[in-house]
N, C-alpha and C positions, 0 to 999 in steps of 0.2 A: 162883525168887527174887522175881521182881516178878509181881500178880495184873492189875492196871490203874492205868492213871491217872486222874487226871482235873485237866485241865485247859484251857487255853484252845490252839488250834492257831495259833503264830506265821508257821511258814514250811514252805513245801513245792517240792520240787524232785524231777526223773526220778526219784529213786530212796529218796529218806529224807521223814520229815514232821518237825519240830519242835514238841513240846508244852512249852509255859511251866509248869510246876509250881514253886509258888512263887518266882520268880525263877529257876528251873535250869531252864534248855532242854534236854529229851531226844529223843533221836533216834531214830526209828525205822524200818525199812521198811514196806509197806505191802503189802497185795493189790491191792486196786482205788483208786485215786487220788481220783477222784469222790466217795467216803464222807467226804475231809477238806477244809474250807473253811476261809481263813484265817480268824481272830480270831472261831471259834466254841468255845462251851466245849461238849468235849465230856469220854466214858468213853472209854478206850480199853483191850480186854484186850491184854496182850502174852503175849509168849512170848518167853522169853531163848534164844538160839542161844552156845553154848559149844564150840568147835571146839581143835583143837591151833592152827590158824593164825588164827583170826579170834574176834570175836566183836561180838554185835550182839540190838538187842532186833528186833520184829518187831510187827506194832500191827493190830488186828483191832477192827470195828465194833460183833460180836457172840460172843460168845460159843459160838455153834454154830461160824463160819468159824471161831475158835481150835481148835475142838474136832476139828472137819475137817481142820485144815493138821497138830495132831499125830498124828492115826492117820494121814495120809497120810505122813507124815516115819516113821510106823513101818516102812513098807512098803520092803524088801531094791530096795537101788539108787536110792530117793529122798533127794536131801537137802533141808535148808532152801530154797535158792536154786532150784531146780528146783519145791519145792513151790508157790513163793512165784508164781513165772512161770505154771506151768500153772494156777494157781487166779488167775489177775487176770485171764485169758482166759474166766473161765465164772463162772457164780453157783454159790454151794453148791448150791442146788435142783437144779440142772441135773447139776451132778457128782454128788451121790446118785442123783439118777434113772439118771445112765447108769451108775452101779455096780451099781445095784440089776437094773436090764434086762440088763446083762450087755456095754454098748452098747462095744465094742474101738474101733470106727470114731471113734463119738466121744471116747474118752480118748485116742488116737492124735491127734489133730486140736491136742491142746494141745501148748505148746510146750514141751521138753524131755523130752516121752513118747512112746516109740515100742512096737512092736507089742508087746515083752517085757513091760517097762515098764507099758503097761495091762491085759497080763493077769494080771501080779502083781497090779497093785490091784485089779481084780475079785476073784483067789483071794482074798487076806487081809481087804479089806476087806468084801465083800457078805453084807450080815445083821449086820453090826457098827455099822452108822451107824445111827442115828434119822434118816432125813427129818424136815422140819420138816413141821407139820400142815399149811399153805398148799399145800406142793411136791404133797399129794397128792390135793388139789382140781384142778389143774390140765389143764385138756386138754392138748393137744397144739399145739391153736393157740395157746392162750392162754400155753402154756410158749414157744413159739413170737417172741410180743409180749413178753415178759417179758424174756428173752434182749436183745432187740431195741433196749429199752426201758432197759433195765439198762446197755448199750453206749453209749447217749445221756447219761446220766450222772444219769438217775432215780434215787432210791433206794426198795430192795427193799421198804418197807411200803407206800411211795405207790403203787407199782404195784401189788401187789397189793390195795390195798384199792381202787382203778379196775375192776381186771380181773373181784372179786369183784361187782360191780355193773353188770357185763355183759351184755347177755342174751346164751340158749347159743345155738348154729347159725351164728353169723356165720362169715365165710370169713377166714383169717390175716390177710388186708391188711386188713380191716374191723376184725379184733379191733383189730391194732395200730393204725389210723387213730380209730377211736373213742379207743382209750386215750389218745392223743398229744394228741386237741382237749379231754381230761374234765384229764388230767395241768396243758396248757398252762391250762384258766380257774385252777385253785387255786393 
């Protein structure tokens, strides 16, 4: 039904964000909190959730996370509210990777998936997503900082365009120690 918005973000609370579109405040859930600052005009994609008992929109910074949260809501025993939780605990990058690696441990680790639960999304989803082309530059450290960094309430281009400008060999706490003092002058 609806593709995006675009408008300015009036108000945000634990669980919805408020976007002003022409005078009408819409409401929406979110993934990651940190992506919405009051009184900034942003795009936001949504995705309408249609239930027999509920219903509610859902509000995405990018286009790939939209793209992410509905092949994961395809997947037998996922819904909306579960997708919503386990993906505000990790970056898309990081959940492709560990779909792609085949990673149980780490999709086990989010919140409302357990050991079933991540092997179904391995089954159905691996070799169905596009990683994004940054996710596959990434070392290990440097996914490592990114994670780290993302949790601080960075956002995902700033950091990678720090990390791409890194020199290679540094050890985890360097990568993310450099990123943090290149992140903090801009």
């Amino acid at each position: 039904m609806y593709s995006y918005f675009y408008g300015k973000i009036i108000d945000i609370d634990e669980e919805e964000v408020v976007i002003d579109i022409h005078d009408i405040g819409y409401a929406f859930k979110y993934i990651h909190k940190e992506d919405f600052r009051p009184g900034t005009l942003m795009k936001v994609y949504l995705y309408h959730v249609v239930r027999e008992d509920e219903e509610f929109l859902v509000g995405f910074t990018s286009k790939e996370e939209k793209d992410v949260f509905i092949k994961l809501i395809s997947v037998k025993g996922i819904g909306p509210r579960t997708a919503i939780n386990a993906l505000s605990a990790i970056t898309v990058e990081s959940f492709l990777l560990a779909i792609e690696s085949g990673d149980v441990k780490k999709l086990k680790s989010l919140p409302g998936i357990g050991a079933k639960a991540a092997s179904q999304i391995i089954l159905d989803l691996k070799g169905k997503l596009v990683r994004p082309e940054q996710a596959e530059i990434l070392t290990p450290e440097q996914q490592d900082a990114f994670d780290a960094l993302r949790a601080l309430g960075f956002k995902s281009k700033e950091i990678q365009e720090v990390l791409k400008k890194l020199p290679s060999g540094l050890a985890p706490e360097e990568v993310i120690r450099e990123s943090l003092r290149r992140l903090n002058k801009s």
